[in-house]
C-alpha positions in Angstrom: -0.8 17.3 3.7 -3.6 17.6 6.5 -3.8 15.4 9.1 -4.7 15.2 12.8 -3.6 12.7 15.6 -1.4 11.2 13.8 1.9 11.8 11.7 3.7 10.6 8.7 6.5 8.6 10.3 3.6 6.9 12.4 1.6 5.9 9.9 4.6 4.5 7.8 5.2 1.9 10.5 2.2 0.0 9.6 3.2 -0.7 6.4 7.1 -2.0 6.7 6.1 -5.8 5.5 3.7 -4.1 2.9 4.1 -5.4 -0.8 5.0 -2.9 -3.5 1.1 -2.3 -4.0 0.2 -1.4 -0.9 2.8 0.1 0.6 3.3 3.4 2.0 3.7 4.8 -1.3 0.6 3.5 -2.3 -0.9 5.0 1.3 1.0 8.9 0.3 -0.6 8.9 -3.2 -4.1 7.7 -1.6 -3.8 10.8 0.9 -2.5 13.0 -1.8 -5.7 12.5 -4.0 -7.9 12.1 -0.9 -6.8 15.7 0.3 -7.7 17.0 -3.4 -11.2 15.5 -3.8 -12.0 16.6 0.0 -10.9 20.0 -1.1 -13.1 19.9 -4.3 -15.8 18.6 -3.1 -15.8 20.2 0.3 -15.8 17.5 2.6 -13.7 17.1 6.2 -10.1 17.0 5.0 -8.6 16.2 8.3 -10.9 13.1 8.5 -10.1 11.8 4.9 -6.7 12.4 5.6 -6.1 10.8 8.7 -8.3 7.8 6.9 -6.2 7.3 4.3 -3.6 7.1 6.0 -4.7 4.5 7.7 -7.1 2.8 5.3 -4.4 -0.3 5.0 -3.0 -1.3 8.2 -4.4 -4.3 8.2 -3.7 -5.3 4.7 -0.6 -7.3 5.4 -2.5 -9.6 7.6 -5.3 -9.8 5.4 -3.2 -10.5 2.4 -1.0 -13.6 4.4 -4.3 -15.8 5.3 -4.8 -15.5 2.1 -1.6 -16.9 0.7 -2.0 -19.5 3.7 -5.5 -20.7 1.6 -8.4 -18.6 3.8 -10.4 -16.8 1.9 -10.2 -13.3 1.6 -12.2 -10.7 2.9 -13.8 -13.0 6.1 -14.4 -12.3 9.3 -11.6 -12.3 10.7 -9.1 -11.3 8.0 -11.2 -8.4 6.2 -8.7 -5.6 6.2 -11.3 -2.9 5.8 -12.8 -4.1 8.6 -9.9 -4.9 10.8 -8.0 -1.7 9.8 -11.0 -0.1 10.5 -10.9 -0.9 14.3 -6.9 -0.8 14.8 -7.4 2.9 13.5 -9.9 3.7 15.8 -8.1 2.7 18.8 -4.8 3.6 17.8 -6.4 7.8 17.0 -8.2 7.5 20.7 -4.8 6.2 22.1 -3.1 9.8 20.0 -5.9 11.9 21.6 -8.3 12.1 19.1 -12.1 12.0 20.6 -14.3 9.3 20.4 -16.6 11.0 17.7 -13.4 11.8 15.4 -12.3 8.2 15.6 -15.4 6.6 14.3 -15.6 9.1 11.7 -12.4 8.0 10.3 -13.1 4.3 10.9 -16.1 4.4 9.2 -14.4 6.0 6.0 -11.8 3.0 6.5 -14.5 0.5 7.0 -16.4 1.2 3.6 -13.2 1.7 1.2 -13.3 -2.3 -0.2 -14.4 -2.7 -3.7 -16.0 -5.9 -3.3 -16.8 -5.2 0.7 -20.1 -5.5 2.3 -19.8 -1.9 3.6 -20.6 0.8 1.5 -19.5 4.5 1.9 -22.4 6.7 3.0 -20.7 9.6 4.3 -18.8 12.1 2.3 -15.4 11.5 3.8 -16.0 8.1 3.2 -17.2 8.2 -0.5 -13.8 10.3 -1.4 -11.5 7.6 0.6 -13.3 5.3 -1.5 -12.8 7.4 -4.7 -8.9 8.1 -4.0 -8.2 4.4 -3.2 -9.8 3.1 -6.6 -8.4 6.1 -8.5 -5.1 4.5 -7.5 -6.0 1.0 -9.3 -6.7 2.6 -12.5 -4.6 4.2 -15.3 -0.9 4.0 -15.5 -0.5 3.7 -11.9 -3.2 0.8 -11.6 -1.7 -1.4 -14.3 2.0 -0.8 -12.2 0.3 -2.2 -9.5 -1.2 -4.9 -11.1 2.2 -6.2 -12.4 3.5 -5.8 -8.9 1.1 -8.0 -7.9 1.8 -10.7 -11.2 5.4 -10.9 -10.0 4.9 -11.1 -6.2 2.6 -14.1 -6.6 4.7 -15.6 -9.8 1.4 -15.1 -12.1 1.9 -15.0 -16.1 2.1 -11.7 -17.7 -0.8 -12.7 -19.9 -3.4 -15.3 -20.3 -6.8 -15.0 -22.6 -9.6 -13.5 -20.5 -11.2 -16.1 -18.4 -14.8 -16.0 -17.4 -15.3 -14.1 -14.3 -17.0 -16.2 -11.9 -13.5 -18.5 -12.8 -11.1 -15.6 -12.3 -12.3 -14.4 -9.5 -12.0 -17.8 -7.7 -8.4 -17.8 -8.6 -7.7 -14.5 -7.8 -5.3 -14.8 -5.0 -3.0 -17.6 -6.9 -0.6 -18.2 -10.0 -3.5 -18.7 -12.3 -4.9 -15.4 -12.1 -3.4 -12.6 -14.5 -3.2 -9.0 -15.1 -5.6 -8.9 -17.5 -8.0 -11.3 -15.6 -7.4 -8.2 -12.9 -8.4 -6.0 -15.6 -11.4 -7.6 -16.6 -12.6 -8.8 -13.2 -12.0 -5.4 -11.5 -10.6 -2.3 -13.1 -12.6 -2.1 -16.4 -15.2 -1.6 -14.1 -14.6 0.7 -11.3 -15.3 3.3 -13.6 -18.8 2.7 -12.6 -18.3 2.9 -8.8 -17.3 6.3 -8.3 -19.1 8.4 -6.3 -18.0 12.2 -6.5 -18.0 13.9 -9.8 -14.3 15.0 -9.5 -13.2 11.7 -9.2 -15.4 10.5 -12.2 -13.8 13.2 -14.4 -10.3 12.1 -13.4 -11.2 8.4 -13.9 -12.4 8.8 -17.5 -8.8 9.6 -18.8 -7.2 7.3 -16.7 -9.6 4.1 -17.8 -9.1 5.1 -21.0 -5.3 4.7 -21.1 -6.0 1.6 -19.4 -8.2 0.0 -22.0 -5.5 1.4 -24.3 -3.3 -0.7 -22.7 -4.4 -4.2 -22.5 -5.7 -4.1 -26.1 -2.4 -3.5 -27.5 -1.4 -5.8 -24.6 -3.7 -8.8 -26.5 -2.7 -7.2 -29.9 1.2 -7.4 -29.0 0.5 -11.1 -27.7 -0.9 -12.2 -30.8 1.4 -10.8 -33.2 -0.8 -7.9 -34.9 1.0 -5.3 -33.5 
């Protein structure tokens, strides 16, 4: 695994007080498939890398204001955008030069699905790609459970509409498959390298596999 300015056992202290979703095993498989579509598709690997490992720092923070009621993804708690500049100034602190460090923050910057921020750069199109790989398939419906039990949601409720679901996304009323039909049914749309399109056509598959025997199983056809 490629990476410059900064190693494994640094980058696992920023995600002690993670959550089962985004924790440092989340972060590993991230980097894992980062390093692969970088090596596909030809783009800086020791950039991606060193993004992904980083991409979440700020999660944990991000993630408690909004269990303390402030909405997610503001000024002051957006973790692309704080994780973005503790990366930054934690790889100039390591050594890394200024022009290195922004590369990587801008990766980190533009990896949120629902962000502001989108990836124009290479690096930051395939941290992009590697972090939404990892909310679809069998992993993404792991993580969506993990979610459903840390915040004591239901394992199922009949699909709300979205506008609904969305607001409720960070409480008890919000499922699984309001995650699914929110979010993951349609990141298939958002990738932007081919690689990680072909990958994400087997993995949405089994996913849609998934919550319709889900709703099948829940209503007793199956």
């Amino acid at each position: 695994m490629s990476h410059s300015f900064i190693t494994l056992e640094q980058a696992r202290a920023f995600y002690t007080d993670a959550d089962s979703a985004h924790d440092f095993e989340h972060v590993l498989r991230v980097t894992r498939m980062a390093e692969h579509l970088a090596g596909v598709e030809g783009a800086d690997v020791e950039i991606v890398c060193a993004a992904a490992l980083l991409h979440d720092i700020a999660r944990h923070d991000e993630d408690s204001a909004a269990k303390s009621g402030q909405p997610p993804g503001g000024a002051h708690t957006d973790h692309a955008d704080v994780s973005a500049r503790e990366a930054k100034l934690f790889l100039v602190q390591n050594g890394a030069d200024e022009t290195f460090a922004e590369r990587v923050a801008d990766a980190i910057r533009s990896h949120r699905f629902r962000g502001a921020a989108k990836p124009q750069t290479l690096e930051a199109k395939i941290l992009f790609d590697a972090d939404k790989l990892d909310s679809i398939g069998a992993i993404g419906i792991a993580r969506a459970y993990a979610v459903c039990g840390l915040l004591n949601q239901k394992l199922y409720s009949a699909p709300k509409p979205d506008a609904i679901a969305t607001r409720l996304q960070h409480n008890n009323s919000h499922t699984p498959v309001d995650e699914f039909h929110v979010k993951l049914k349609h990141l298939r749309e958002r990738f932007y390298t081919p690689t990680a399109r072909r990958i994400a056509t087997e993995r949405h598959a089994y996913m849609v596999a998934f919550f319709e025997r889900l709703e099948r199983e829940v209503q007793g056809e199956s």
